[in-house]
Residue, then its C-alpha position, 0 to 999 in steps of 0.5 A: x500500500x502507498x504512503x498516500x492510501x496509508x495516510x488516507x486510511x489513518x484518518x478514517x474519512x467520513x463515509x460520504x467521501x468514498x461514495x463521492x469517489x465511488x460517483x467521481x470514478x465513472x468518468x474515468x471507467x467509461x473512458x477507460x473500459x470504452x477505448x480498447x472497445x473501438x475497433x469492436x464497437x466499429x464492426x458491430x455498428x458497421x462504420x469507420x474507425x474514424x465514425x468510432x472515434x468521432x465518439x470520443x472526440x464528442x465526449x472529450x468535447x461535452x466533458x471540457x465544456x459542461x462542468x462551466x454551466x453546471x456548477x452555478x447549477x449545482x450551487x443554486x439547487x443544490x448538489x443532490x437533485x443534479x447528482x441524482x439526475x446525473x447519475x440516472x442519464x448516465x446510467x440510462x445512456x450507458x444501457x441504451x448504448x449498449x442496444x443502439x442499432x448504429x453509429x448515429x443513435x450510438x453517438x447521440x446516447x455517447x452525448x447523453x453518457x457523456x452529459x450525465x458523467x462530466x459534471x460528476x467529478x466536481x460535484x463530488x468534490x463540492x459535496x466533501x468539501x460542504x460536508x468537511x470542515x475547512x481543514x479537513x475538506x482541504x485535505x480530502x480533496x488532496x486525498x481525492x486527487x491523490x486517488x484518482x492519480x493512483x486510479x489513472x496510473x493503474x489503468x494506463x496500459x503498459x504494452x508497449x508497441x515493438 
């Protein structure tokens, strides 16, 4: 175990901070299990790679630009019922994804998947941050840069062409 997580686990956070790591991980999942996929989501939906891939430039693009308009969102109603609704989108465009019959119905259910996890990550983070104390917020919110550094690094592919 890291000095990192040894650290994070002698302070014991409060369980809130695990669901929101648990929340602000579906960002990276999607991305992560979704790229090797390409070439399989291509032939099953019968298109060119650079179709596949135009799927990814659509969710880098959503992800870049949605957490601007949904962050006064979030402070203005409150971080749950976007929460809520977030996860829900994500969860029902992940599902119909999965049955889209081609390219153009996968891509706009990619654009949903997309809406539904881009802003997950910072509202996770306001959410420890309004449930902590000041000094503790600062140092969960390290603890969760930390952990989703350690959860990049993990999942990174480490093959390297010959």
């Amino acid at each position: 175990m890291c000095a990192a997580a040894k650290g994070l686990m002698a302070r014991r956070p409060a369980p809130i901070f695990w669901v929101m790591f648990a929340v602000s991980s579906l960002l990276p999942l999607t991305t992560v299990i979704y790229i090797p996929s390409l070439h399989a989501i291509a032939g099953d939906l019968r298109c060119s790679m650079a179709l596949a891939t135009l799927t990814i430039s659509v969710h880098a693009l959503i992800n870049g630009v949605q957490p601007v308009f949904l962050g006064p969102v979030s402070d203005r109603h409150g971080r749950r019922p976007l929460l809520l609704a977030l996860l829900a989108c994500h969860a029902a465009s992940s599902l119909a994804c999965a049955f889209a019959p081609n390219i153009w119905v996968f891509l706009g259910c990619r654009v949903f998947q997309s809406v539904g996890s881009s802003s997950l990550i910072p509202i996770a983070v306001g959410v420890v941050r309004d449930t902590a104390d000041a000094a503790d917020a600062r140092g969960l919110e390290r603890d969760v840069g930390t952990l989703s550094i350690a959860r990049a690094a993990a999942s990174r592919d480490r093959r390297f062409p010959k």
